[in-house]
VOPAGU-2260 file (C-alpha; in pm, 1 decimal, decimal comma):
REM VOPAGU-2260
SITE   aa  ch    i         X         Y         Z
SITE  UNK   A    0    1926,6    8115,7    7481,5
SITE  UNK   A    1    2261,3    8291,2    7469,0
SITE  UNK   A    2    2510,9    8019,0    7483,7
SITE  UNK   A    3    2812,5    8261,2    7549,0
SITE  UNK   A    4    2682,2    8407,6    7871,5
SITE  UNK   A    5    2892,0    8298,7    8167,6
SITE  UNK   A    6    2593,6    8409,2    8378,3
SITE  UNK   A    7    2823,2    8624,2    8615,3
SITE  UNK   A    8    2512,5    8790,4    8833,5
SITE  UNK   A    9    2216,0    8539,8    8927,6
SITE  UNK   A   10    1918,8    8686,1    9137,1
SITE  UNK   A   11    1711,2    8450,1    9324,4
SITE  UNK   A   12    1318,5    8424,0    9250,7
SITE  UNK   A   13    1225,2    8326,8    9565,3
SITE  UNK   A   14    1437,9    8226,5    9851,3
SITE  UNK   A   15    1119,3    8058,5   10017,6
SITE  UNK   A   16    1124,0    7781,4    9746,8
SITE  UNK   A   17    1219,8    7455,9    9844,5
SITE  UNK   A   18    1393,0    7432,7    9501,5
SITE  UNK   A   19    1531,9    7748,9    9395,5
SITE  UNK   A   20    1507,7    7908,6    9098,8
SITE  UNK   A   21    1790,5    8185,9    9006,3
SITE  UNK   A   22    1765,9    8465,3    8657,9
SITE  UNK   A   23    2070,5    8626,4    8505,3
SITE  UNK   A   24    2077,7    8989,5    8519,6
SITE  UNK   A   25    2215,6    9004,8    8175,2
SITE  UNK   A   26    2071,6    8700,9    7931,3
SITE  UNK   A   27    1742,1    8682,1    8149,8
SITE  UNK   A   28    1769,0    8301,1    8110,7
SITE  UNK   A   29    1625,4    8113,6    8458,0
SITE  UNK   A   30    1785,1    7804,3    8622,3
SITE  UNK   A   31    1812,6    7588,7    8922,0
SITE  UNK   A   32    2168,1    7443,9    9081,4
SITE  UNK   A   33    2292,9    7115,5    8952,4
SITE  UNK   A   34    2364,0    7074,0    9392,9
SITE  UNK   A   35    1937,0    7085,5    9395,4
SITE  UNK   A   36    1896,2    6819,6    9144,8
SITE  UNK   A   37    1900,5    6522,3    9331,9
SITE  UNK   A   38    1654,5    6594,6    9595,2
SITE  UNK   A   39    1451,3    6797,8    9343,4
SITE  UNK   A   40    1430,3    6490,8    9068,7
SITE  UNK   A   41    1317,8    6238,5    9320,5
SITE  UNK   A   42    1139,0    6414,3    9541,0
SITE  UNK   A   43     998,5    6719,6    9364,4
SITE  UNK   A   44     964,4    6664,8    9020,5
SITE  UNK   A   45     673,5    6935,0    8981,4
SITE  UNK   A   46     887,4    7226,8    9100,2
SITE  UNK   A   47    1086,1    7162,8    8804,0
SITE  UNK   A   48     943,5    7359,1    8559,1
SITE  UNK   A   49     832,7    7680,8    8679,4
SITE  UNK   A   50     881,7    7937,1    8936,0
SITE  UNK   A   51     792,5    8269,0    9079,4
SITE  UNK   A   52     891,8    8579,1    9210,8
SITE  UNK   A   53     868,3    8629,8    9564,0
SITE  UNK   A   54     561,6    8784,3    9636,3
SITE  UNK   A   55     349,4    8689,5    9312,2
SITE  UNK   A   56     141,0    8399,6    9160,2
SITE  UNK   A   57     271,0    8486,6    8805,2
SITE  UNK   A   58     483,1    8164,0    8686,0
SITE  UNK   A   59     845,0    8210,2    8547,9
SITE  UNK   A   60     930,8    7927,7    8309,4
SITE  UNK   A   61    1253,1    7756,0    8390,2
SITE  UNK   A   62    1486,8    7799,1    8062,6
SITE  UNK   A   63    1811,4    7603,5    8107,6
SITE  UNK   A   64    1705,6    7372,3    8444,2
SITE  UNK   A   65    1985,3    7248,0    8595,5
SITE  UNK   A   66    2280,8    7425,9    8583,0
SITE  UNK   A   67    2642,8    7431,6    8775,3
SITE  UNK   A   68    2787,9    7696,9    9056,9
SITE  UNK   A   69    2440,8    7860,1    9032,8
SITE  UNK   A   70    2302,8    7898,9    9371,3
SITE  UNK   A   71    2555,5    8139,7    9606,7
SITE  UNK   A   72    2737,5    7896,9    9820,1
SITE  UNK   A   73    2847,6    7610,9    9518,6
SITE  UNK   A   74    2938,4    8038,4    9381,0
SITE  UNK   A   75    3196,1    8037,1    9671,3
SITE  UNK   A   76    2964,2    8298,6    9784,9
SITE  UNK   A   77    2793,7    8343,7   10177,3
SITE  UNK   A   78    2442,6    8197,8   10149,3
SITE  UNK   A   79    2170,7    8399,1   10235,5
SITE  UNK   A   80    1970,8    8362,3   10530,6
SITE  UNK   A   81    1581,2    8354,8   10434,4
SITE  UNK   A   82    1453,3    8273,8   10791,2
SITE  UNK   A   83    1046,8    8186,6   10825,2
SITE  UNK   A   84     847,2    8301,1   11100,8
SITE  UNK   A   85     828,7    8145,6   11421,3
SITE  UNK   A   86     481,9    7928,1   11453,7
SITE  UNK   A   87     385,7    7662,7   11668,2
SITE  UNK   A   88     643,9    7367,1   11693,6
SITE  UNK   A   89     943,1    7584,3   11513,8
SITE  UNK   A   90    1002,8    7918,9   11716,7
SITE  UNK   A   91    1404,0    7836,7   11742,1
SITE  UNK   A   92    1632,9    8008,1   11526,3
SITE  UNK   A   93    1773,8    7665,6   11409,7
SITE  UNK   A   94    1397,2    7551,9   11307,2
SITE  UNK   A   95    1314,4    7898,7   11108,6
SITE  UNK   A   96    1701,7    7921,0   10941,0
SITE  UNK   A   97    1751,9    7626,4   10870,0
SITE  UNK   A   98    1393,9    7521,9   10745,3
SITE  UNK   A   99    1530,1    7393,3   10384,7
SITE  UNK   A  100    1808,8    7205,8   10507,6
SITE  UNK   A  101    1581,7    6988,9   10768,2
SITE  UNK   A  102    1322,9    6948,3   10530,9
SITE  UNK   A  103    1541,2    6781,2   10278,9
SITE  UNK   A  104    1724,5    6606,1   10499,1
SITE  UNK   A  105    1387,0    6482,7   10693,8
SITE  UNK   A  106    1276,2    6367,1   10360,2
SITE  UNK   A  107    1539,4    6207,1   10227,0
SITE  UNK   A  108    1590,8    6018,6   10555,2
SITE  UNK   A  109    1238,8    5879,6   10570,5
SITE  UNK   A  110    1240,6    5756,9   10207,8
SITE  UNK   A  111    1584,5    5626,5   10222,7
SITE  UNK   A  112    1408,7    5407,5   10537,8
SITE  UNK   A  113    1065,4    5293,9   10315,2
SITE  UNK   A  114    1191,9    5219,8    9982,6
SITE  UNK   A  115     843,0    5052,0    9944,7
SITE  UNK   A  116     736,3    5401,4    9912,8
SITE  UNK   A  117     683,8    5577,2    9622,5
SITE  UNK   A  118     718,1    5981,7    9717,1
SITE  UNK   A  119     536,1    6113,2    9364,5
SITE  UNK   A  120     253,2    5834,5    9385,8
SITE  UNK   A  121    -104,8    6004,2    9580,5
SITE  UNK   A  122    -189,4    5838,9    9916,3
SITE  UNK   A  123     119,4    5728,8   10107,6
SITE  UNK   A  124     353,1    5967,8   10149,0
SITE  UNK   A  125     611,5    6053,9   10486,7
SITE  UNK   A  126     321,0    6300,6   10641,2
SITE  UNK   A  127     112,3    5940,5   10645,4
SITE  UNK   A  128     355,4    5873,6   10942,1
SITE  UNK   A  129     363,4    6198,7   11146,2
SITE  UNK   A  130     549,4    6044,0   11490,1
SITE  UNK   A  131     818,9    5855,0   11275,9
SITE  UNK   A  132     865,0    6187,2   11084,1
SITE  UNK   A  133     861,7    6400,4   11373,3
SITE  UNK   A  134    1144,8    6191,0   11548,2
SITE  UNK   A  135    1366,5    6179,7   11223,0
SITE  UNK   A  136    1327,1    6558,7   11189,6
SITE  UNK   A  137    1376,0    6569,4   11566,4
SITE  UNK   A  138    1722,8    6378,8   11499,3
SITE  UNK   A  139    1819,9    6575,9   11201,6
SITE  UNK   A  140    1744,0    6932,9   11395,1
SITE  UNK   A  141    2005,8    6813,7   11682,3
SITE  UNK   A  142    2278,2    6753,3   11375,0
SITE  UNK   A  143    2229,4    7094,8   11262,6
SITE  UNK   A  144    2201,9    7250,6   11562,4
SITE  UNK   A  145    2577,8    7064,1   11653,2
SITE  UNK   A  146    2701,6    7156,1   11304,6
SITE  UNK   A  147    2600,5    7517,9   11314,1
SITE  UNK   A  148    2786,7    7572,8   11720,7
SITE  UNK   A  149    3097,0    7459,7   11476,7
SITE  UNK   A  150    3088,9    7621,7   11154,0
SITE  UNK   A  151    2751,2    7843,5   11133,5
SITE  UNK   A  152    2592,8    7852,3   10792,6
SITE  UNK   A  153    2377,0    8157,0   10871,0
SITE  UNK   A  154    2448,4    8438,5   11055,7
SITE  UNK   A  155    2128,7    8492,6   11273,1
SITE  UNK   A  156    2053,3    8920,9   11175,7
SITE  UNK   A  157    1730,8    8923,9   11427,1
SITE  UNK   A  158    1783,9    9228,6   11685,9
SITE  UNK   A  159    1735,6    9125,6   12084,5
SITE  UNK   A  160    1436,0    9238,8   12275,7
SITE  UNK   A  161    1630,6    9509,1   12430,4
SITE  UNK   A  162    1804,7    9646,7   12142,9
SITE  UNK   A  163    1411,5    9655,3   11984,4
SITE  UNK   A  164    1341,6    9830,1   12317,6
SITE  UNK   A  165    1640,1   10100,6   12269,3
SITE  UNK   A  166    1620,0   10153,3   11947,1
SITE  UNK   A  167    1253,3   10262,5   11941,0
SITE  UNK   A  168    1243,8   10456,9   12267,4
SITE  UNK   A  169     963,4   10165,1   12394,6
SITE  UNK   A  170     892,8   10232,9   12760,9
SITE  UNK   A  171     916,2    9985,2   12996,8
SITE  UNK   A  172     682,7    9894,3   13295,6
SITE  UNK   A  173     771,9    9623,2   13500,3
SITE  UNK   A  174     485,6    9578,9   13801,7
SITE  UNK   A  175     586,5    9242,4   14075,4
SITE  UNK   A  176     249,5    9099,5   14169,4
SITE  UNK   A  177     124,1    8807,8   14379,9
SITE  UNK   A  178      80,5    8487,5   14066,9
SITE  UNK   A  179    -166,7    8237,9   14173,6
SITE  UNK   A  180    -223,4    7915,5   13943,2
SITE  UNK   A  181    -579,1    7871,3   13878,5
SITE  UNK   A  182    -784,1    7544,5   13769,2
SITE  UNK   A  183    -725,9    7574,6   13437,7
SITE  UNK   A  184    -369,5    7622,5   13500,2
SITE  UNK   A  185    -315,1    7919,5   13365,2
SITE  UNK   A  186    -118,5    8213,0   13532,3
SITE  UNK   A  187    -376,8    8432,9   13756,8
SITE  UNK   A  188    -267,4    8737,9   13905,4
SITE  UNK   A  189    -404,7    8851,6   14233,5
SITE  UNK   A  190    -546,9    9214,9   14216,0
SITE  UNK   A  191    -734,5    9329,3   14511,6
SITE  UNK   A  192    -918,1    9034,2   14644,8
SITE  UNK   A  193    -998,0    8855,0   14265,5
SITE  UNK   A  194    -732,4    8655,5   14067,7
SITE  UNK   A  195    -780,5    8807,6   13741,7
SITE  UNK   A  196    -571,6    8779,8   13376,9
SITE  UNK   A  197    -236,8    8904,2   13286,8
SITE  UNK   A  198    -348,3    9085,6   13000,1
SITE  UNK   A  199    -696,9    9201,4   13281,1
SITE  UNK   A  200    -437,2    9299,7   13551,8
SITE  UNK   A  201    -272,9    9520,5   13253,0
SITE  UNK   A  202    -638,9    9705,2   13153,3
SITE  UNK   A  203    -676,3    9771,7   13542,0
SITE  UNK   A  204    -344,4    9915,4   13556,1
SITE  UNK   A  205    -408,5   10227,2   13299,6
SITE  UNK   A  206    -791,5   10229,5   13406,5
SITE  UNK   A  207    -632,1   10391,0   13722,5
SITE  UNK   A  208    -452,3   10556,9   13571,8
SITE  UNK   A  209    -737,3   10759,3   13437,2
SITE  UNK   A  210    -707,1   10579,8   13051,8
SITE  UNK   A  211    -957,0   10391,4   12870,1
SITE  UNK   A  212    -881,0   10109,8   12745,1
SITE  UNK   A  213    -939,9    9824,4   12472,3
SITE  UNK   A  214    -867,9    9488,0   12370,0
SITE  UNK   A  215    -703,5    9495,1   12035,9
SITE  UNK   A  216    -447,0    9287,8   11923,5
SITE  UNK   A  217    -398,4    9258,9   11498,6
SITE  UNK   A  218    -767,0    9207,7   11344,7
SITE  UNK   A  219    -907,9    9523,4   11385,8
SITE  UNK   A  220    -653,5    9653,2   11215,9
SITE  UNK   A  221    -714,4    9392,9   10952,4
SITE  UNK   A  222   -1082,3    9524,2   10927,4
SITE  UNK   A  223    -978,5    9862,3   10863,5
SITE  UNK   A  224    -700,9    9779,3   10596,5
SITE  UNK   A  225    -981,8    9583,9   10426,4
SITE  UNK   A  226   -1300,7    9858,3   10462,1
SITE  UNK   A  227   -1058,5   10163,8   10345,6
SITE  UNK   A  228    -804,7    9971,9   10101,1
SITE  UNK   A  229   -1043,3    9730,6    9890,6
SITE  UNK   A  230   -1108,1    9983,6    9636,6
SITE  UNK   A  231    -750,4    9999,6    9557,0
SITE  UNK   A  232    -610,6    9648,6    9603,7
SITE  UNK   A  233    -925,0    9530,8    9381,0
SITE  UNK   A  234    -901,9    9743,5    9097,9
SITE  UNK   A  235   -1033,3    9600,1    8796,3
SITE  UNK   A  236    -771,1    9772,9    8580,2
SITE  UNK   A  237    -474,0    9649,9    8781,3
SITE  UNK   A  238    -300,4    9428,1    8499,1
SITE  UNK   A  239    -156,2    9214,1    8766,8
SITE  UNK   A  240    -538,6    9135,7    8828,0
SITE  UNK   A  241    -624,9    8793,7    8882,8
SITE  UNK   A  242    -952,2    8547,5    9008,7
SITE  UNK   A  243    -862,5    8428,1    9303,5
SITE  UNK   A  244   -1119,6    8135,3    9496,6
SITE  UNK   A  245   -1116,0    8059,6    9808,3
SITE  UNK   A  246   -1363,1    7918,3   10071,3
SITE  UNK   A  247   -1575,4    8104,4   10264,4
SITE  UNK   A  248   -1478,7    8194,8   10630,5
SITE  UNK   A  249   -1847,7    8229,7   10740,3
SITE  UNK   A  250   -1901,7    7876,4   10598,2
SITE  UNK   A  251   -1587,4    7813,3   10819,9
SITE  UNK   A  252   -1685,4    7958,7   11127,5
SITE  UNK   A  253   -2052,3    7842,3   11160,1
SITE  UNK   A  254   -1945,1    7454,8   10967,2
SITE  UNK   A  255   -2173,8    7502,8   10757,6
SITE  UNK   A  256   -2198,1    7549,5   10355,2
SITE  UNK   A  257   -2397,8    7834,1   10259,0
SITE  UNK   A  258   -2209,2    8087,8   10076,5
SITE  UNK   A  259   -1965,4    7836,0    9897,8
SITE  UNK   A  260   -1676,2    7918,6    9739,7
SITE  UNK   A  261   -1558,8    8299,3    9701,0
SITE  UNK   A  262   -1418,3    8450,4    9386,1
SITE  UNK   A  263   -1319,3    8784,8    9340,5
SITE  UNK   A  264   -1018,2    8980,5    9187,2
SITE  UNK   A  265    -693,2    9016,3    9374,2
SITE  UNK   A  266    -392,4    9107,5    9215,5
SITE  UNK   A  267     -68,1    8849,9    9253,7
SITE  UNK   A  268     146,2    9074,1    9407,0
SITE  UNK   A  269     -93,5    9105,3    9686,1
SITE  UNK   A  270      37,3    9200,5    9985,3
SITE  UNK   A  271     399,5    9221,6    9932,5
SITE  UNK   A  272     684,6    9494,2    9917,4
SITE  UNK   A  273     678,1    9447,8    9553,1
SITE  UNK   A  274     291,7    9538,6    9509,5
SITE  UNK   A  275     356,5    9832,4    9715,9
SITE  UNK   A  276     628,8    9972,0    9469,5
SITE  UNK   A  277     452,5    9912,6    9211,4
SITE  UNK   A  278     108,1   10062,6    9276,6
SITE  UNK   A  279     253,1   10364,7    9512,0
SITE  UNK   A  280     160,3   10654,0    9386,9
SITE  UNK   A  281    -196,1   10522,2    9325,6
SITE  UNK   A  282    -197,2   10397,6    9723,9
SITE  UNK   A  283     -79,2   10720,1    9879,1
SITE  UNK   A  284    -295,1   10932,2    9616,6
SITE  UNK   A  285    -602,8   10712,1    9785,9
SITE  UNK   A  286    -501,2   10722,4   10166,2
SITE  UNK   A  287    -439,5   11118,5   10141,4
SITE  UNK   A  288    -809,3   11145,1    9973,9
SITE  UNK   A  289    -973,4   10983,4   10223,9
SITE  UNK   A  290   -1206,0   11193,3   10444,6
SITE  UNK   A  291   -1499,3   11146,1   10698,5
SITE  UNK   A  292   -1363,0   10773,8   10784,6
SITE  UNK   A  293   -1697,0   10706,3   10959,0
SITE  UNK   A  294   -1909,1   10770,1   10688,0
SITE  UNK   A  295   -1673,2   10594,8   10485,3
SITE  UNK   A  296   -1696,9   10263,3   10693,6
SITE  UNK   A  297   -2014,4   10214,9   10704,2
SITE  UNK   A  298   -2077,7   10256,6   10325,7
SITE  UNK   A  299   -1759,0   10059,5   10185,9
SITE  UNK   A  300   -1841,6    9745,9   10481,3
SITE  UNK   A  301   -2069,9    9560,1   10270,1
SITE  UNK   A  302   -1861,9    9635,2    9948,5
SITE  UNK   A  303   -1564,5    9504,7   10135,0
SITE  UNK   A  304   -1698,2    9166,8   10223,8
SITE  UNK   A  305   -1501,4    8921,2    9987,4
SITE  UNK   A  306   -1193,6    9109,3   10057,8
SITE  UNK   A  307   -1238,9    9153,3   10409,0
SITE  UNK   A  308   -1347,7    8731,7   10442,9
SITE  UNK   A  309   -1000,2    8710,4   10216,1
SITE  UNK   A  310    -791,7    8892,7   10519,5
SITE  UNK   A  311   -1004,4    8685,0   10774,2
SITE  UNK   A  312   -1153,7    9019,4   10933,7
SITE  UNK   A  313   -1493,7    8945,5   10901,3
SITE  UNK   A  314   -1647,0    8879,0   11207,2
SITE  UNK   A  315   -1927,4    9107,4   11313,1
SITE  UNK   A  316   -1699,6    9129,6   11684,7
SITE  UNK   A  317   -1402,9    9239,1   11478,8
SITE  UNK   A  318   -1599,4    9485,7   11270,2
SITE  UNK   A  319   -1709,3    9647,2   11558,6
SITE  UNK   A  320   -1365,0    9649,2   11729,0
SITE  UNK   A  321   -1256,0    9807,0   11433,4
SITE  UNK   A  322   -1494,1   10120,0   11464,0
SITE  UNK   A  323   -1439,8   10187,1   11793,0
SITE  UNK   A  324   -1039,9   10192,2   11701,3
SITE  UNK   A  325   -1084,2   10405,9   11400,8
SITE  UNK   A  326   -1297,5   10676,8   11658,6
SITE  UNK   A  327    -999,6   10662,3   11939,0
SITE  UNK   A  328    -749,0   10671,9   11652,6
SITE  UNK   A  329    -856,5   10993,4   11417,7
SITE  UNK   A  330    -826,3   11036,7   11037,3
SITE  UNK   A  331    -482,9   11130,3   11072,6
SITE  UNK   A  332    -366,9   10840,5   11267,7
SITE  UNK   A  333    -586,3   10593,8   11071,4
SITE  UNK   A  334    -403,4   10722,6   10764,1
SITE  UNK   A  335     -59,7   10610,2   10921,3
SITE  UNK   A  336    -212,0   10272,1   11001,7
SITE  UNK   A  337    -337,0   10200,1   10639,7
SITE  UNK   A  338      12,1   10306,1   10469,9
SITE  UNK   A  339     249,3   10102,1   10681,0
SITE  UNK   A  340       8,5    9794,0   10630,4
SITE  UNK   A  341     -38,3    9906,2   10257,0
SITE  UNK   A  342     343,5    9876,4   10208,2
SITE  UNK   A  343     412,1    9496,0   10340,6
SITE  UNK   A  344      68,7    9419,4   10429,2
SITE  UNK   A  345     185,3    8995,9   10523,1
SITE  UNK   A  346     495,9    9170,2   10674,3
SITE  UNK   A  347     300,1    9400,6   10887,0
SITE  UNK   A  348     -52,8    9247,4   10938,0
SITE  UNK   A  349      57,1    9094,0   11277,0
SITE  UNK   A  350     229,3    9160,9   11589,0
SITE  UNK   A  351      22,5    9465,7   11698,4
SITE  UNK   A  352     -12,4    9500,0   12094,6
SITE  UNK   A  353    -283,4    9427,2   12289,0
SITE  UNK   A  354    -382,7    9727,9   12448,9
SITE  UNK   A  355    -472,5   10012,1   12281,8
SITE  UNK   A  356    -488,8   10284,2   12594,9
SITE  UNK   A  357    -603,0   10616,5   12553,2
SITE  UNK   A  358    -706,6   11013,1   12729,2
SITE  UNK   A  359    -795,6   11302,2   12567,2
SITE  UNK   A  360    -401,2   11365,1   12557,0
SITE  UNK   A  361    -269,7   11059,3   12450,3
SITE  UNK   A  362    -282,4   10728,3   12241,2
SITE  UNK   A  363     -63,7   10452,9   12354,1
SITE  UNK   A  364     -10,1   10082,4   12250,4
SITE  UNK   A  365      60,1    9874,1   12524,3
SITE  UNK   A  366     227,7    9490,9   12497,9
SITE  UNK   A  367     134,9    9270,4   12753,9
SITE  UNK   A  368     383,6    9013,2   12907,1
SITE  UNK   A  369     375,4    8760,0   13199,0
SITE  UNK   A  370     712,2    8699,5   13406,9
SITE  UNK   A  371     901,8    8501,5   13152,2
SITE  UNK   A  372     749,6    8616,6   12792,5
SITE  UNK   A  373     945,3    8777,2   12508,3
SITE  UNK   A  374     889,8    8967,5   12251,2
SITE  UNK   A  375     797,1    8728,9   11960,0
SITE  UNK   A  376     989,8    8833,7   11579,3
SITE  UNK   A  377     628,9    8969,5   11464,4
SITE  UNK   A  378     605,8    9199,6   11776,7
SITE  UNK   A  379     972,4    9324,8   11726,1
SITE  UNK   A  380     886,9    9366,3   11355,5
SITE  UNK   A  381     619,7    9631,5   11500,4
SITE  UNK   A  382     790,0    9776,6   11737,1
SITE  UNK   A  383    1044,4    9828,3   11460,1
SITE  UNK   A  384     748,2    9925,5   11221,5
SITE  UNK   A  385     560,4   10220,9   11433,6
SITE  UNK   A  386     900,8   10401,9   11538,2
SITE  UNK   A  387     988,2   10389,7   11160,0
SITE  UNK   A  388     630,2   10490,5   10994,5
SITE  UNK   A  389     347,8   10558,2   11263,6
SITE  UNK   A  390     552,2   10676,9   11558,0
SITE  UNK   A  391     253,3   10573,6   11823,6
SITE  UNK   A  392     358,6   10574,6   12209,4
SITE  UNK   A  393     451,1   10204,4   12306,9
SITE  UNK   A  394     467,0   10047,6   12585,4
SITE  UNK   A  395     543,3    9709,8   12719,0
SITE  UNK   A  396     414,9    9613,1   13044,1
SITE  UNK   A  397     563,9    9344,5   13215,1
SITE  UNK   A  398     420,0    9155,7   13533,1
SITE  UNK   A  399     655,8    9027,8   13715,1
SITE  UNK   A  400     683,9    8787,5   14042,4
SITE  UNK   A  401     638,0    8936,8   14360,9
C-alpha cells in the first residue's frame, strides 16, 4: 500500500454494483466510499471484499475498503449516469437511472419498519413481502421522481425516437387502418374481410408489394452468432478461460431433467466490449475466413450445442429460422451480422426487427408498431447499431388509426 498517494484519479470497476468499487490509476490500490458504508455494512456485508470489472467474473480484491471523497459526487464531481435497461415493471427513465438510489432507499425503508428482521440471516428477508415492498419502492420512486423535476442528478443522454429515425436515414411508413378489438383483447386490424395481427397486417403489406417475407425478431440471430462464433469464444487457450455451469434449457423447456447440468468453457469477459478488444484480431481473422456458411452450419450445429443452449438459441424452430436467414442474407451480409454482435454481443443481442423483407434486389428490416408504440432503448440501440456497422435498409412501419 502506498500511504503517500492522494489517489487523485479513481476509475470505477463496475458502475452496475450496488456497492461500488473504485482503483487508482497510479498506486493500483482498490476502495469503496466511506458515503457507501452504511448501507453496505448492514445490508451487504458480502460485497465487501471483492469486486469486478465490468464485463468479467475475475474478482478484484478490495485493498483499503472504505475510504473518503472516493466515489465522483462526495469528489465534487458530476455522477455518472449508468442507466439499466428497460424490463417489465421499470421502463421509466426514473426506474432505470435511478435504480441504486431506490434500491437502497427501498431497503433501508423496509428494515428500518421490521427491526425483528435480520437482513444477513437466510429465510426472511424484504422480497418475503413483495406488496409491502412494492408500495415502499412505489413511495420512494415518487420522491425521486419530485427531487429530480428540482435538482436532476442525472442527465438523461438517451436520443428520441425521431432523432434515432434522422440520424440513421430509417424510413418511415405510416398505413391508417380500420382496429377492431378481438376476444382476447388484443388489437386486430381489419384487412380485407379477416381481422388479422399488427405484425400479420405488416407481412401482407410487403407480400404485395412483391417481397418475401419472414418472422425474425433477435434469436435467429442468436443461432447464427452461436453456430459460426463458438470456435472462437470457446477456445481452450483463451487464458481468460473459465468452467462455467449452468442448467440445461432443454431440461427447461420440456420440465423435465435429462441432460442435467451443462459445463463447458466460456471465457469471463464473455460478451462484453472488453472481450471484444481484447480478442480482435483473432475475431475478425475468423469472420473474414469463413466460407461456404451452409456447409459450415450444418457441421459446427451439433458442436455448438452447449454454447448455443448458453445463448438460449437452441430450439430446433430457431435453428431453422436461422438457416433460412443466413440463405436470404449471403456470406457477406452474415459476416456483418457476426462482427457487430461479436463486438458487444449483451449490448447487441436484442432489439432486432421483426421483419426481415426481401427481392432479388433488396434486403430490408422492417419494425413493426401499433398506433401508440415506441421504439424501445434496445431497438434504438439497433437502429443506432446497423447504420454504424451493417448498414441494412430499415424500416419502421407504423399502423395507425383510421
Amino acid at each position: 500500500m502506498n500511504k503517500n498517494c492522494t489517489h487523485p484519479s479513481l476509475q470505477c470497476l463496475n458502475q452496475y454494483d450496488l456497492i461500488r468499487k473504485y482503483q487508482c490509476e497510479f498506486c493500483k490500490e482498490v476502495m469503496m466510499c466511506t458515503c457507501d458504508r452504511e448501507h453496505g455494512e448492514r445490508f451487504l456485508p458480502h460485497q465487501l471484499k471483492f469486486g469486478s470489472w465490468y464485463g468479467s467474473r475475475e474478482r478484484v480484491p478490495v485493498t483499503l475498503g472504505f475510504q473518503d471523497n472516493t466515489c465522483p459526487e462526495c469528489r465534487g464531481e458530476k455522477p455518472e449516469a449508468a442507466p439499466k435497461a428497460p424490463m417489465h415493471g421499470a421502463t421509466s427513465k426514473i426506474a432505470r437511472y435511478y435504480w441504486r438510489e431506490i434500491f437502497f432507499e427501498t431497503t433501508k425503508r423496509f428494515y428500518d419498519s421490521h427491526p425483528e428482521i435480520d437482513p444477513n440471516e437466510r429465510g426472511l428477508s424484504e422480497f418475503s413481502f413483495p406488496e409491502e415492498r412494492r408500495l415502499i419502492e412505489k413511495q420512494v420512486i415518487e420522491e425521486i421522481k419530485d427531487l429530480h423535476e428540482i435538482s436532476p442528478k442525472y442527465q438523461y443522454n438517451e436520443l428520441s425516437q425521431s432523432e434515432v429515425i434522422s440520424q440513421t436515414n430509417t424510413e418511415f411508413v405510416l398505413v391508417n387502418v380500420e382496429h377492431v378489438k378481438t376476444e382476447e383483447r388484443k388489437v386486430g386490424i381489419r384487412d380485407d374481410n379477416e381481422i388479422v395481427t399488427v405484425e400479420e397486417f405488416a407481412s401482407r403489406y410487403f407480400k404485395r408489394l412483391g417481397y418475401s417475407v419472414m418472422h425474425v425478431e433477435s434469436v435467429p440471430f442468436h443461432v447464427l452468432f452461436g453456430v459460426f462464433m463458438f470456435l472462437v469464444i470457446q477456445d481452450i487457450g483463451d487464458e481468460k478461460g473459465r468452467f462455467v455451469q449452468f442448467g440445461s434449457r432443454n431440461d427447461f423447456d420440456s420440465g423435465r431433467s435429462d441432460e442435467g447440468p451443462i459445463s463447458t468453457v466460456l471465457p469471463d469477459d464473455f460478451g462484453r466490449k472488453s472481450y471484444y478488444e481484447r480478442q480482435k484480431e483473432l475475431v475478425n481473422w475468423h469472420i473474414s475466413e469463413l466460407d461456404d456458411p451452409e456447409w459450415l452450419f450444418d457441421y459446427w450445429l451439433g458442436h455448438s450445442s452447449d454454447f448455443r443452449q448458453y445463448l438460449w438459441a437452441h430450439r430446433d424452430s430457431d435453428v431453422s429460422k436461422a438457416k433460412e436467414v443466413m440463405r436470404v442474407l449471403g456470406l457477406e451480409n452474415l459476416k456483418k451480422v457476426l462482427h457487430y454482435l461479436s463486438m458487444d454481443y449483451w449490448g447487441n443481442f436484442c432489439g432486432w426487427p421483426d421483419l426481415l423483407v426481401h427481392n432479388d434486389d433488396e434486403i430490408r428490416f422492417v419494425e413493426v408498431k401499433s398506433k401508440n408504440d415506441k421504439l424501445s432503448e434496445d431497438q434504438k440501440n439497433w437502429l443506432l447499431g446497423n447504420h454504424a456497422h451493417m448498414g441494412f435498409n430499415a424500416t419502421i412501419f407504423k399502423v395507425g388509426k383510421a
